[in-house]
C-alpha positions as CSV (number, residue, x, y, z in Angstrom):
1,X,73.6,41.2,-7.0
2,X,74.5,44.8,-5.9
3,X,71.8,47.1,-5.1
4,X,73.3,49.9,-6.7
5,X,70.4,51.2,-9.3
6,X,67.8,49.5,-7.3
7,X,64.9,51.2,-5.4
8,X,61.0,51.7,-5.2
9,X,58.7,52.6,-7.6
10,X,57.5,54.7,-5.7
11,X,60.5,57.3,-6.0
12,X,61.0,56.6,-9.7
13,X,60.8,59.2,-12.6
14,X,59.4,55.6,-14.6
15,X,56.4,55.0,-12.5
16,X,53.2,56.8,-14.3
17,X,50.4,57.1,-11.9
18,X,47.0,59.0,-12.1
19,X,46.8,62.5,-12.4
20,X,45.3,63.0,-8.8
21,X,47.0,59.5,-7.4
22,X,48.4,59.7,-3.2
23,X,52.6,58.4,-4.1
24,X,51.9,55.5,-1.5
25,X,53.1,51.8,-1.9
26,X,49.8,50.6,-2.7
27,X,49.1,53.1,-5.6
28,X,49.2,51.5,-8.8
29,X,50.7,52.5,-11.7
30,X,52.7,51.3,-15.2
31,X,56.5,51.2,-15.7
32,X,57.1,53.4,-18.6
33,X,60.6,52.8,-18.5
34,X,61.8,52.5,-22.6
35,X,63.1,49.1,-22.0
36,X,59.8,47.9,-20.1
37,X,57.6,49.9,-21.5
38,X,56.1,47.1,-24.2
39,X,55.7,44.5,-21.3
40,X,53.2,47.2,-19.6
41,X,54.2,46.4,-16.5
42,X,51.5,47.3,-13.7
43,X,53.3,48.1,-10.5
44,X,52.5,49.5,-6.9
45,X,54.9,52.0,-5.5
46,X,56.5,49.5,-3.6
47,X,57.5,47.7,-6.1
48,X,61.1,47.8,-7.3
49,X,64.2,47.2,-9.3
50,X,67.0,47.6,-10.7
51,X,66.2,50.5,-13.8
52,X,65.0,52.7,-11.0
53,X,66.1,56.4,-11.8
54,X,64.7,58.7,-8.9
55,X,62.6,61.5,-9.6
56,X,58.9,62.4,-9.4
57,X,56.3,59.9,-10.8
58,X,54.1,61.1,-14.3
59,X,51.5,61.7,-13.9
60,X,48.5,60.4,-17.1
61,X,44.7,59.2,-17.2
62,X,44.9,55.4,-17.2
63,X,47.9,54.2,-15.9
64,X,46.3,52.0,-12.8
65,X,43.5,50.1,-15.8
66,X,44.3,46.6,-16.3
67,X,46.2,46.7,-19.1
68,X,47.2,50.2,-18.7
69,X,45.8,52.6,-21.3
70,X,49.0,54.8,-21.2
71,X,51.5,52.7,-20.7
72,X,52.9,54.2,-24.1
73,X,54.0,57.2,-22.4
């Protein structure tokens, strides 16, 4: 597998953090990429893979809860 496309979490527009959340790899957050979103995916910012899109994290109130409460978006 190539690693084109891939990369962390952690420099993905996908990854939805707390409002006042440190971008660190041990942050947690939810994928809200639209083709994960439904498996709300709880990730830490070094996660990774291959729908990475880089960009600035979102930022929402819930994403670290277990399930995430806005994992929606």
């Amino acid at each position: 597998m190539s690693d084109a496309g891939w990369g962390l979490c952690k420099d993905c527009r996908w990854w939805k953090i707390e409002p006042h959340a440190a971008v660190q790899n041990l942050t947690m957050g939810v994928c809200i990429d639209e083709k994960l979103r439904p498996f709300e995916l709880r990730v830490s910012g070094i996660s990774g893979c291959d729908r990475f899109d880089e960009g600035k994290p979102h930022r929402g109130e819930g994403a670290s809860d277990m399930p995430p409460a806005s994992g929606a978006g």
